[in-house]
N, C-alpha and C positions, 0 to 999 in steps of 0.2 A: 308339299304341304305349305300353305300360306303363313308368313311370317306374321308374328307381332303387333306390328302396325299397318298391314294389310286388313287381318280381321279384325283388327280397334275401326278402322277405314271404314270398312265392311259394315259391319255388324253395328257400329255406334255414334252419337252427335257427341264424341267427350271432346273438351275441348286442347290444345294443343298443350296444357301445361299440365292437362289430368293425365295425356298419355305420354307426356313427358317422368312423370312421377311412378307409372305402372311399367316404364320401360326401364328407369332406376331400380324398384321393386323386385325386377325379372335378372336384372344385374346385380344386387342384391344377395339374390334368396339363394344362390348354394351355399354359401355360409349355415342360412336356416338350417336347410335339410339337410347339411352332416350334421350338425351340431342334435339336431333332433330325431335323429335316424329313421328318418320320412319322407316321403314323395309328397311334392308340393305340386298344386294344381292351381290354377290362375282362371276364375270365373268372372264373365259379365254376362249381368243381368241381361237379356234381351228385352224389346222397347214389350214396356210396360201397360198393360191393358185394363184400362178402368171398366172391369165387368164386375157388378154386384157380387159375385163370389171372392175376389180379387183383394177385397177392401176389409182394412183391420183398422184397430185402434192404436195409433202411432204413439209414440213415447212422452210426446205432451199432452195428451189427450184428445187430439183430434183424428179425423181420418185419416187415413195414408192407403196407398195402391200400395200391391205388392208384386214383384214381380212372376209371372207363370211359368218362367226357365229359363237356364244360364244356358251358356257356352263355354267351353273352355280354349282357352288363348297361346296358354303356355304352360309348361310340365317341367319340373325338375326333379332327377332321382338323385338318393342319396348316395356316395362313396361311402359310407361306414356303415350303411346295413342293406341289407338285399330289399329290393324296390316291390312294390305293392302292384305296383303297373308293369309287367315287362312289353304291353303293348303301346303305342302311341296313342293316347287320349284326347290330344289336341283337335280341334274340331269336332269333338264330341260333345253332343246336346242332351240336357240332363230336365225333364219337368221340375218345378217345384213339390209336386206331387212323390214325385221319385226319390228326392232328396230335401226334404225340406227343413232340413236342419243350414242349407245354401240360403235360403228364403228367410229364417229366422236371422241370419248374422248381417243380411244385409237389409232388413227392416231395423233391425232391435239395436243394430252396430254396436255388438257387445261379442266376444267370444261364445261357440257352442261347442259342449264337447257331449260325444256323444257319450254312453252309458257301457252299450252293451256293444261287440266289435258286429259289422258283419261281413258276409263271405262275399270276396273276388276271385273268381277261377280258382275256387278249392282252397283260397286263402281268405286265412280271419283278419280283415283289416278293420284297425281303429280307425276315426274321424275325428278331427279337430274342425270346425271352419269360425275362420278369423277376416272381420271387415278391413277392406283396404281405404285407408280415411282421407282425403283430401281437401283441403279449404272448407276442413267441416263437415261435409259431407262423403257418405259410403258412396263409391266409386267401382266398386270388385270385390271379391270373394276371395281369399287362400283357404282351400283345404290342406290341412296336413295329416295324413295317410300314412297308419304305422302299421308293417306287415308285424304279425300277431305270429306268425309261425315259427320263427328263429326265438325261442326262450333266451332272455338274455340277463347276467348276472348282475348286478347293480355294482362297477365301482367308481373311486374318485373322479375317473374322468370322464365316464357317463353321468354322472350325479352334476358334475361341472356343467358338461355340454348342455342337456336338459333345460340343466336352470338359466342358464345366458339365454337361451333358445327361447324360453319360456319369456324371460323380461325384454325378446326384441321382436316377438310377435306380441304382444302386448303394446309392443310402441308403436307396429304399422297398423294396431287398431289402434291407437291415440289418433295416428296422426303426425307422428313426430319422427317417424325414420320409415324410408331413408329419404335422409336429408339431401337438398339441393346442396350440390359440390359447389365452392369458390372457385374453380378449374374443371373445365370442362377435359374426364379421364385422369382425372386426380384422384377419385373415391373407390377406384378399384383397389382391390386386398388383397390379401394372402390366405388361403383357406383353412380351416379349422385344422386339418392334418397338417399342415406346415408347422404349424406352431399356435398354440392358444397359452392364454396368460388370464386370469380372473381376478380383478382388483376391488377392495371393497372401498367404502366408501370414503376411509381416509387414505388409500393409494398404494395399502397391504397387499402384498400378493395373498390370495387364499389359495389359487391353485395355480399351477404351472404343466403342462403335459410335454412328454417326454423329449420331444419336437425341440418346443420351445428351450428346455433346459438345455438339451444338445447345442442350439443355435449361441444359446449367450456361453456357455463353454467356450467355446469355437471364437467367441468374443475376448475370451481371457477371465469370465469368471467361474470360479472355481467351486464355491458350496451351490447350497441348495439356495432357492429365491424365495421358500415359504416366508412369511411373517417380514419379507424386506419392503422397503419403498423401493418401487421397480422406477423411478424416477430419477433416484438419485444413484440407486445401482449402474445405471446404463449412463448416467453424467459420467462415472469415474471412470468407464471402459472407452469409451469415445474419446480420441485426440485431441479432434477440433473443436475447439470450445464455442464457436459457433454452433457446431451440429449437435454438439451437448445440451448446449442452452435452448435447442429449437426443440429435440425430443423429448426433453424434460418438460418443456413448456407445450406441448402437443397432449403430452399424457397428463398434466394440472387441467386443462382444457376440456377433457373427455371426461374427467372428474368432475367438472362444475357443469357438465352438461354441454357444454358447445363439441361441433363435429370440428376432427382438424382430419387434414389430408393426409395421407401415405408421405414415409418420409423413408430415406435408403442413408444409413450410418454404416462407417468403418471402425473396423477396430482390428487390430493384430493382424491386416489385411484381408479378414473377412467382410463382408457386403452383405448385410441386413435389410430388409425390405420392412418396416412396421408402419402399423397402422392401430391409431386407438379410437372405441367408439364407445361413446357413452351410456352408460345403462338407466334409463330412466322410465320404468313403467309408470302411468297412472300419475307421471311428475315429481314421483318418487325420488331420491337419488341412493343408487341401487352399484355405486362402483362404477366401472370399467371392465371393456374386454379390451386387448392388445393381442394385437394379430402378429407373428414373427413369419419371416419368411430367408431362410439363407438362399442367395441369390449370386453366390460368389461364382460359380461355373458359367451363369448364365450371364455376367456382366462382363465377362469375359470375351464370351462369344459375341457380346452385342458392338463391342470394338470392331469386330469387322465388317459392323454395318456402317461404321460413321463415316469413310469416305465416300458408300457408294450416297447416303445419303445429303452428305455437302455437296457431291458432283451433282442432284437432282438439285439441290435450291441454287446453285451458283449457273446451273445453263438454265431457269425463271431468270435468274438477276442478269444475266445475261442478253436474255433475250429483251426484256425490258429495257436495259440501256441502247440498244439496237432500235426498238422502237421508239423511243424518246426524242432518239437519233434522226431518226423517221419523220419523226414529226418538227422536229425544230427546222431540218429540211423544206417540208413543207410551207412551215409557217415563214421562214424566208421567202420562198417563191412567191406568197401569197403578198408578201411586202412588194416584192416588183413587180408584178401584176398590175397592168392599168385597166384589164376590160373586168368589170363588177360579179359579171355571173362563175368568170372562170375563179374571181378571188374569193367567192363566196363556197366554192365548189374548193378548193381548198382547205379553205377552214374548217368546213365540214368535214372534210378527213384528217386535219390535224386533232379534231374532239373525239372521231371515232378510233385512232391507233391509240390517241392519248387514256383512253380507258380500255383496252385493252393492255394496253402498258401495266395501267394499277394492278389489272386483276394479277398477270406476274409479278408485281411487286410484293401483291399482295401471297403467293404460293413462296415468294421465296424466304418467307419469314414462318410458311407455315408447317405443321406439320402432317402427311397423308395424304398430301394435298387436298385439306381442306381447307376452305375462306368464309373468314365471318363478312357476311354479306352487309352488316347494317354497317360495322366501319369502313367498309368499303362503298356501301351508298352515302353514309356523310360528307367521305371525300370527292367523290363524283358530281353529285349535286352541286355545291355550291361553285364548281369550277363551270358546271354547264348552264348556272344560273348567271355567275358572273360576266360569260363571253357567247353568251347566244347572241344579243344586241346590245346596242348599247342606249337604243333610245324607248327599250321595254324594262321597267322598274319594278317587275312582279319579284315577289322573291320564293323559293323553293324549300320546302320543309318536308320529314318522312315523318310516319305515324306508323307504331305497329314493330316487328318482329320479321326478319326475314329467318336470324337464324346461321347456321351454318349449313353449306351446302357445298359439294364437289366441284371441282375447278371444270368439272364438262358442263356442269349445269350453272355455273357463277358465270364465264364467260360472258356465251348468248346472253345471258337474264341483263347481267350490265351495261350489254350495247344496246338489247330490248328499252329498257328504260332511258337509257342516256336518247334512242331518237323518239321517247313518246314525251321525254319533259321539252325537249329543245322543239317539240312541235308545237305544242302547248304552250310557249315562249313567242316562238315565232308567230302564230298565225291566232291567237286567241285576244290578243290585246292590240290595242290603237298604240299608236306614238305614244309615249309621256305617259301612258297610264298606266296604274297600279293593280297590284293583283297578286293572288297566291297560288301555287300552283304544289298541290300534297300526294304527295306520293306513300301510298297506304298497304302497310301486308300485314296476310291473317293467314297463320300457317296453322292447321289441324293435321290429322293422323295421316293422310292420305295426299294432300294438298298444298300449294302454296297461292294464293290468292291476292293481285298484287293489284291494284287501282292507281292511278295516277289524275288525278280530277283539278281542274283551273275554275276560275270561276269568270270567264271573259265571255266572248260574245258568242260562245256555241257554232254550231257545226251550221254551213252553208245549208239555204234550201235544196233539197236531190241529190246530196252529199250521198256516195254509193263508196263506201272503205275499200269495198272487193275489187270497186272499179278504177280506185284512186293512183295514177301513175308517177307520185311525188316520190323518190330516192330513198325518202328514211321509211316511207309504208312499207313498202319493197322489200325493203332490211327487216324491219320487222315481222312482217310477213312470211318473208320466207325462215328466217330463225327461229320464228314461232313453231312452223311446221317442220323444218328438220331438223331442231336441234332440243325443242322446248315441247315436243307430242301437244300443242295447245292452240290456240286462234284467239285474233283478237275483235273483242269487241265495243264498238264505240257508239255513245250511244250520249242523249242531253241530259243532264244530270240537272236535278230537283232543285229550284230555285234559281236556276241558272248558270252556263260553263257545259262544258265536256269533261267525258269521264273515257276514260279508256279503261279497261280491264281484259285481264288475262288469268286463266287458271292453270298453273302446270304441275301435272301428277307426278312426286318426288317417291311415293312407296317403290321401294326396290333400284333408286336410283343413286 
């Protein structure tokens, strides 16, 4: 079965920051669906067909298309009641015709709940469907699917869950959750069975489920948490008055409506994981939920990850000062060097170890080995701007978003780039002249799309790339095909200069 951003890939032109927000949404939504004891379903519209039957009267009064069927992307069932779907739904195509209560949420981008349940394989399931709101605009479809067949008793902590439920699909049709994280893997939670906490609007606990009260027990408090400020409660059980002051100040935060990250508090040598998020439908201010999560067993076990882990960043930092090594080696030899082509032929591989040196420097700070590419193109650039010549005065700038990307696929892409600007250096400009040379990414669902454009004197007449036997083509060339599944293409760029570009497919990579 095709992932996520395979069939966003597939199936749609969203752009990199819409499926960046449905891929949050999909991270997300099991919260939802325990909390609402429902199978959540993840619909995109398919491309939209302006046929006379097609066409309504949109919410300002003018026309609007509508779309003629979804697809579904992703599925989540819930832990706290038996699922609607025990079959896998994903890639399943639905008309608007068939469901057009899909069709209304994503024209009218208002919640639609259905009336009456109807049957899936001999089960009565309800429908909710709720728009998924982006930069203003409906983006996807949530259904929430509630099996109808389990009769279930109304208490405090279904009445609880419900209603949180209710005011946090009401904010991903605002538009307002979930929020882009300050820390990329910072806004993952704790799930609704771990622990929930329900705060109103001046910082009261109203409900607390069983979980959660176990957990701050285990903290050292001792009565119940109804009617307390869970703010100041949890200041008095925390040691560290740093880490008091921070959860305290996380949970005022979710109260005035800003997102704060997941935070891990000790207390009487228990390890709490919480997380608070603010309740705001319609811009309401609707309380807080506080996520609990006791983590004490498992922070245990993760000590025995931390050596194998520091041995993986210390042989990158390792390896890196070896190549540095490498390279200042070189760059000696290239000082005593009297014939031009062998000294030239050197420095060109102290630029090339020397960026591969970054990209370990860059793994040995990171974590899963992953590398944020643009600060690593910041510092590559202007080093290969600086010492490509010294009598070319263009200077080098990026535009755009690489992203984070795997140290298999950051490698190649860095040494790819490092010999298409130093070419564009070298062979684009006269002596003494001036020039820019922009280095451009546009990453969408499926793609990374990288340009590097100078604006000098363009590509020789009969200039054949394929045929071209210069050292950094080569490099290029062949990294592109066995490292990077892509090719490159050069070609005169509009108004004048050379543009190089490359496409390399990153889904599943």
């Amino acid at each position: 079965m095709s992932t996520l951003s395979e069939l966003l890939a597939e199936h749609t032109q969203l752009s990199g920051d819409a499926v960046e927000h449905l891929q949050r949404v999909v991270a997300e939504w099991q919260l939802l669906a325990d909390m609402s004891f429902a199978d959540f379903l993840l619909w995109i519209p398919l491309p939209w067909k302006a046929s006379p039957d097609a066409r309504t009267e949109g919410p300002d009064g003018g026309e609007t298309t509508m779309p003629t069927a979804f697809l579904c992307v992703a599925q989540a069932r819930p832990d706290t009641a038996p699922t609607a779907y025990p079959e896998d739904v994903v890639g399943e195509r639905v008309t608007a015709t068939e469901n057009p209560q899909l069709r209304r949420a994503a024209v009218e981008g208002r919640i639609c709940r259905e009336e009456d349940p109807r049957w899936h394989l001999d089960v009565p399931v309800r429908r909710e469907t709720i728009p998924v709101r982006h930069a203003g605009e409906v983006i996807a479809v949530l259904s929430r699917d509630t099996n109808l067949a389990m009769p279930r008793v109304p208490s405090p902590l279904e009445i609880a869950y419900l209603g949180s439920a209710s005011d946090m699909c009401q904010m991903v049709a605002d538009g307002t959750f979930p929020q882009k994280p300050a820390v990329t893997g910072a806004d993952t939670s704790p799930r609704a069975g771990d622990g929930l906490i329900r705060l109103d609007s001046r910082g009261l606990v109203a409900y607390a489920s069983p979980n959660a009260l176990s957990a701050y027990h285990r903290m050292g408090h001792a009565s119940d948490l109804i009617g307390l400020s869970l703010a100041d409660a949890t200041r008095e059980l925390v040691r560290d008055p740093f880490d008091a002051a921070d959860v305290a100040a996380r949970i005022q935060a979710a109260l005035d409506g800003r997102p704060s990250l997941r935070l891990e508090i000790r207390a009487r040598g228990a390890v709490m994981l919480v997380r608070a998020l603010p309740l705001r439908p319609r811009g309401d201010a609707a309380g807080a939920l506080v996520l609990v999560r006791d983590v004490t067993d498992l922070r245990r076990r993760d000590l025995a990850l931390i050596s194998k882990d520091a041995t993986i960043r210390e042989i990158h930092h390792r390896v890196k000062n070896n190549l540095q090594t490498v390279a200042a080696l070189l760059r000696l030899q290239a000082r005593r060097t009297a014939i031009p082509e062998a000294r030239r032929a050197l420095i060109e591989s102290v630029r090339r170890v020397t960026s591969i040196a970054l990209v370990h420097e860059a793994l040995a700070f990171s974590v899963a080995e992953q590398v944020d590419l643009d600060d690593l193109v910041d510092t590559v650039l202007p080093a290969i701007g600086d010492g490509a010549t010294a009598e070319v005065r263009a200077k080098v700038c990026r535009e755009g978003s690489f992203g984070t990307l795997s140290a298999r696929l950051a490698t190649p892409l860095v040494l790819v780039l490092t010999e298409l600007v130093h070419n564009a250096l070298a062979h684009a400009y006269e002596p003494g002249e001036t020039g820019e040379v922009v280095v451009s990414a546009r990453r969408s669902a499926g793609r990374l799309d990288v340009t590097v454009a100078d604006d000098g004197r363009g590509l020789p007449e009969a200039f054949d790339p394929d045929a071209a036997d210069g050292l950094g083509l080569q490099i290029v060339r062949t990294l592109l095909d066995s490292e990077l599944e892509s090719v490159l293409q050069l070609r005169p760029q509009a108004g004048g200069g050379t543009e190089a570009v490359i496409s390399i497919p990153i889904v599943g990579r």
